[in-house]
C-alpha positions in Angstrom: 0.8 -1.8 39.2 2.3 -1.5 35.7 0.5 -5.1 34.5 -3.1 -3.3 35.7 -3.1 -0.2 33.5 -5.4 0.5 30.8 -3.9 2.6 27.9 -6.7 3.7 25.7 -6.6 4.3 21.8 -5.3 7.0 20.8 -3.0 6.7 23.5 0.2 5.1 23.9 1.3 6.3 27.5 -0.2 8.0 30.7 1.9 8.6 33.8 1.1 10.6 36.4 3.1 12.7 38.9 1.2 14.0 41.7 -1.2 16.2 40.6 0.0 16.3 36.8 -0.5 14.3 34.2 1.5 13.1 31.1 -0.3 11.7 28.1 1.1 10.5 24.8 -0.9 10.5 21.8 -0.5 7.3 19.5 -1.6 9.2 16.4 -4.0 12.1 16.0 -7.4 11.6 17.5 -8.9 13.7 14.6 -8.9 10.5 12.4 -9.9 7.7 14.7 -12.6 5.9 13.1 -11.9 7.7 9.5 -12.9 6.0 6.5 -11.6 7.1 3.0 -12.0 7.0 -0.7 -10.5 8.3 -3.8 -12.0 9.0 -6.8 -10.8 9.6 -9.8 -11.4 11.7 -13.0 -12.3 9.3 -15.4 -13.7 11.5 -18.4 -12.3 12.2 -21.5 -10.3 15.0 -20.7 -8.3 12.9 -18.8 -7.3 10.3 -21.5 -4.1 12.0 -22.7 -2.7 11.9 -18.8 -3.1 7.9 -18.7 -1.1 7.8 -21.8 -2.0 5.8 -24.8 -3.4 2.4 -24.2 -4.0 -0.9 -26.7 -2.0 -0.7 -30.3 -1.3 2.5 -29.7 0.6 1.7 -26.6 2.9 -0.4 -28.2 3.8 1.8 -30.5 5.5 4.0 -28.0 6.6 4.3 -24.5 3.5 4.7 -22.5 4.0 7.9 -20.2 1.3 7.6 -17.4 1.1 10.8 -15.8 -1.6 9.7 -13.9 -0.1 6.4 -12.3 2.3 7.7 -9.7 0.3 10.0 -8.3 -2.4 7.7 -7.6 0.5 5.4 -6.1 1.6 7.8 -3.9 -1.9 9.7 -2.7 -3.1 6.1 -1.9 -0.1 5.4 0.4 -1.2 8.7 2.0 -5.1 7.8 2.7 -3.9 4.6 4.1 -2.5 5.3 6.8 -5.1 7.7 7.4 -8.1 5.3 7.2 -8.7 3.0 10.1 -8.3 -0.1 9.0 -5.7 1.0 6.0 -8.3 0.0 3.2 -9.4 3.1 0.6 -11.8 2.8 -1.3 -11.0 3.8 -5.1 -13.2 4.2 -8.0 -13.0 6.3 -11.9 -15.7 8.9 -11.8 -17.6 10.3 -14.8 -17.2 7.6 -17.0 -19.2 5.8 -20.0 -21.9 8.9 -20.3 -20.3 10.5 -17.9 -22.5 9.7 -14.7 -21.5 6.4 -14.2 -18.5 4.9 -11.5 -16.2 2.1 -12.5 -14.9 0.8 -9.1 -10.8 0.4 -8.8 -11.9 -1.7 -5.3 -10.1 -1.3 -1.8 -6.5 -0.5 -1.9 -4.3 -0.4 0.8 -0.6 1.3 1.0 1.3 -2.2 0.5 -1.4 -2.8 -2.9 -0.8 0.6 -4.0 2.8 0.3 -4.4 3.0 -1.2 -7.9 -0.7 -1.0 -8.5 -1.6 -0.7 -11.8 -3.9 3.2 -13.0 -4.6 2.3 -16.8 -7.7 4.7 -16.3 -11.3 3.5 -16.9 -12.2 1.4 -19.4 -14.9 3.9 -20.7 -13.5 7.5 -20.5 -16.8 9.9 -20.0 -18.5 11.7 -22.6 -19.2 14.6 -19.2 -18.5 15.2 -15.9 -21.0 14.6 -13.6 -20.2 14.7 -9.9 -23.6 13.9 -7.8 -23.0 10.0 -8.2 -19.6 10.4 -6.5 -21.5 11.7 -3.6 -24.2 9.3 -3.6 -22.0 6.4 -3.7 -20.0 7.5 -0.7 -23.0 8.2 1.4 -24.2 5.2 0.5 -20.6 3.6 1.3 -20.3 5.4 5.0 -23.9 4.1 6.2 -22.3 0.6 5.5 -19.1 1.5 7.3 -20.8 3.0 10.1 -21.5 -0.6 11.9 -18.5 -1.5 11.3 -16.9 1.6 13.4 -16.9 4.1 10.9 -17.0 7.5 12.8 -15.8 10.1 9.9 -16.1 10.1 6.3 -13.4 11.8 3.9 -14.0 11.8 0.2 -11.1 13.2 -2.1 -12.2 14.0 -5.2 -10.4 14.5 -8.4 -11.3 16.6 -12.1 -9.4 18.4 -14.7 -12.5 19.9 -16.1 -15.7 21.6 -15.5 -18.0 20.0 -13.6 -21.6 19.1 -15.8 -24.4 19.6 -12.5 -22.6 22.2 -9.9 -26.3 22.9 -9.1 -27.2 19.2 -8.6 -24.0 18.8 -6.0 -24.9 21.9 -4.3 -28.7 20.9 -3.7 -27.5 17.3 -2.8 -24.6 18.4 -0.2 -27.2 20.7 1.6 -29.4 17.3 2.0 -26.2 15.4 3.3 -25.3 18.2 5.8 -29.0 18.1 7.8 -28.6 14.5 7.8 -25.2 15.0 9.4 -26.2 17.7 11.7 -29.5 15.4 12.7 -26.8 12.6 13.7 -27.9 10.2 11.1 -25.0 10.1 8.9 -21.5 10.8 10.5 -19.4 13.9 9.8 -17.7 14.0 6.2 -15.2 16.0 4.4 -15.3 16.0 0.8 -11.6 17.3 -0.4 -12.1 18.7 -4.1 -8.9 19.3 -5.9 -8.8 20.4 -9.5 -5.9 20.0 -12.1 -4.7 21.5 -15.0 -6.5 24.9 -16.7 -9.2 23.4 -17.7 -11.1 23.7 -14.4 -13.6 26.2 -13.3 -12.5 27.8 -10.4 -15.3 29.7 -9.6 -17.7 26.6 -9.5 -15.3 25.2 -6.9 -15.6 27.9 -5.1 -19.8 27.8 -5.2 -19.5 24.4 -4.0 -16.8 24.5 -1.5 -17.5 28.1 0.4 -20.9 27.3 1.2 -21.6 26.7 5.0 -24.6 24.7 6.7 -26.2 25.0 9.4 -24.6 22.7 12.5 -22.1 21.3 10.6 -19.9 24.7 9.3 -17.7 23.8 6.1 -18.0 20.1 4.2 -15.6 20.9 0.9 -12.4 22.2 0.5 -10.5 22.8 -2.7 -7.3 23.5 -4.6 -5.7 23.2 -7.8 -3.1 22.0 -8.9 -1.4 23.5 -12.2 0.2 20.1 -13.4 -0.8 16.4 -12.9 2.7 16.3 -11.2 1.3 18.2 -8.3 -1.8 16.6 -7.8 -1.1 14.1 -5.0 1.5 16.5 -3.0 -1.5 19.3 -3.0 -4.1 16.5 -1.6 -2.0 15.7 1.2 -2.0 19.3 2.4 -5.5 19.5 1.9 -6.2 16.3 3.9 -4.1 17.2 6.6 -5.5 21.0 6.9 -9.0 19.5 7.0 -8.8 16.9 9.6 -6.5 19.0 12.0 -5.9 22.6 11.9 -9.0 23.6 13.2 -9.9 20.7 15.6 -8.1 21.6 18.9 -9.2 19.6 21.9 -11.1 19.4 25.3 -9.4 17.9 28.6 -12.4 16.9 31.4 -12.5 15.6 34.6 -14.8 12.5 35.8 -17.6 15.7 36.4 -17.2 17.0 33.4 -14.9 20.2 34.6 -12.5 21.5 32.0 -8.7 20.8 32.5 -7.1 22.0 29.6 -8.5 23.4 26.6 -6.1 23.1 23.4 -6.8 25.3 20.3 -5.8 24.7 17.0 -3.5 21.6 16.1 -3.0 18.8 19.6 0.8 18.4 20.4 2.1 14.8 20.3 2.1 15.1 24.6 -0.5 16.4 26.3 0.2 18.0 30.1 -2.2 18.7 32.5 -3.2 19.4 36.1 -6.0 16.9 38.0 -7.4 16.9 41.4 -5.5 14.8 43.6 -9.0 12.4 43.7 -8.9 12.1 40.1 -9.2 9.0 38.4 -9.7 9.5 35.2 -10.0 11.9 31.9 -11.8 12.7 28.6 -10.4 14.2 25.6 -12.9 15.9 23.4 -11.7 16.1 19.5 -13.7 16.9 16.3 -17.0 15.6 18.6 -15.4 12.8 19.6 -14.9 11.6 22.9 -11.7 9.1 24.6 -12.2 8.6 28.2 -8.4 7.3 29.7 -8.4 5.6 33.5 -5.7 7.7 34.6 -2.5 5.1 36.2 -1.8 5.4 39.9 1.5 6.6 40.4 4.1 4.4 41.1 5.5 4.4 44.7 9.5 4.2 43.2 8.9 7.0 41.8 8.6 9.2 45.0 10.2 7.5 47.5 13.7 6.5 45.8 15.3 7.2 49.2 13.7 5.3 51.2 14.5 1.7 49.3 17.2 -0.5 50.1 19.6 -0.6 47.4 19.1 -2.3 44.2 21.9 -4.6 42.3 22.5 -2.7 38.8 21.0 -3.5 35.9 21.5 -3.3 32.1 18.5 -0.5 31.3 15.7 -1.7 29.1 15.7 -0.9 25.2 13.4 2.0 24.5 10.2 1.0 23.3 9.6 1.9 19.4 6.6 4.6 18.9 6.4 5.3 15.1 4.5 8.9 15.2 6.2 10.3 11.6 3.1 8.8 9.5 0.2 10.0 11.5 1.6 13.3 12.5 2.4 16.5 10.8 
């Protein structure tokens, strides 16, 4: 029988003992289908964190502030993203509305990738192309299995058209709530004490209609604590409040989780039951539940077996998907 099961993504195991069943989670459901990006303060505020650069650079030992952090975030959104690509781009640079795009990184790139900052540090901060530009990214994701957008966001300084991002998140919200762009989370994360934290707090406390909360935000007092802080953030936004749904092939509710899914789930099914459907974040993952095994009732009744050596255990790596 063991040849014939299906295991479905984002499950690694299903067994079933009489009427209850087992199920391992590969990795948390909540991110299936994720796509991420980074971007990154590029404006002038930010030129004394990347150190100095050009004659000035050798000169001195250059002290990068910014570097390590952007190492170690991007090793972070990796393994979060679905295919282990983020996208990475300077923001509010040149006049300060313009992007200079970093590309795709994933963890292995980022290791010893190099975070000089943007060629043209921004005369202002202007947020509303960030947005745009990862709209525009996530429609091309979508066909090719984009489900959920996250968007982490970076800036040490005030932003230049809070009422601009306001107006435009309100437009991306009905289009999410109409089902034509998938759900997004934009993580907003401020550093340093130059930040105003009662803009973030316009942006990111507003609600919409269908859709609940898209921002969160922080900050972070030093550079140093920056990528630390976004993990947190990321982690609190695509799990603590997704919980879960268990159904039956008629749609009857098994289990209910609330808050954060354990690693197993355990459940009760009718003995005709043949398969189930776990409900996260709007998503759904429909798992043909395994027939049970006949040695696994009737041990008595075989004839005896010569011994042998038991199998290794299989190797599950769970530690970078689940908190």
């Amino acid at each position: 029988m063991a040849g014939h099961e299906v295991i479905v993504r984002p499950f690694s195991d299903v067994h079933r003992m009489g009427n209850k069943v087992v199920a391992t989670l590969l990795h948390d459901p909540t991110v299936e289908g994720l796509d991420v990006a980074l971007y990154m303060d590029g404006s002038a505020s930010m030129e004394d964190e990347y150190g100095p650069r050009g004659v000035l650079a050798k000169l001195a030992p250059v002290k990068n502030l910014v570097e390590p952090q952007m190492r170690w975030m991007l090793e972070y959104l990796a393994s979060k993203d679905r295919d282990g690509n983020v996208r990475v781009a300077y923001w509010a640079t040149g006049d300060g509305s313009q992007l200079e795009e970093v590309g795709s990184l994933s963890a292995a790139q980022a290791k010893d990738f190099r975070f000089p900052g943007p060629r043209f540090y921004g005369k202002a901060t202007v947020m509303l192309p960030v947005l745009r530009d990862f709209v525009a990214h996530m429609k091309q994701q979508v066909p090719q299995g984009a489900r959920r957008g996250l968007a982490v966001i970076i800036t040490d300084s005030q932003l230049s058209d809070g009422n601009d991002v306001r107006a435009y998140a309100t437009q991306v919200a009905k289009e999410i709530a109409a089902g034509r762009l998938p759900r997004m989370s934009f993580v907003f994360v401020g550093v340093g004490d130059q930040v105003d934290e009662e803009q973030m707090e316009e942006i990111s406390h507003e609600t919409y209609p269908g859709v609940g909360h898209l921002w969160c935000h922080r900050i972070a007092d030093r550079m140093e604590e920056m990528a630390e802080l976004v993990a947190v953030l990321v982690d609190e936004t695509m799990t603590v409040a997704a919980g879960g749904t268990v159904y039956d092939e008629q749609g009857k509710v098994l289990k209910a989780y609330e808050g954060r899914l354990p690693a197993v789930l355990e459940f009760e099914v009718p003995a005709t039951c043949k398969a189930f459907t776990l409900e996260v974040a709007g998503q759904r993952f429909t798992q043909p539940i395994p027939e049970e095994h006949e040695d696994e009732d009737h041990h008595d009744e075989e004839e005896p077996q010569p011994a042998r050596a038991p199998a290794p255990a299989p190797s599950r790596k769970h530690g970078g998907h689940r908190h």
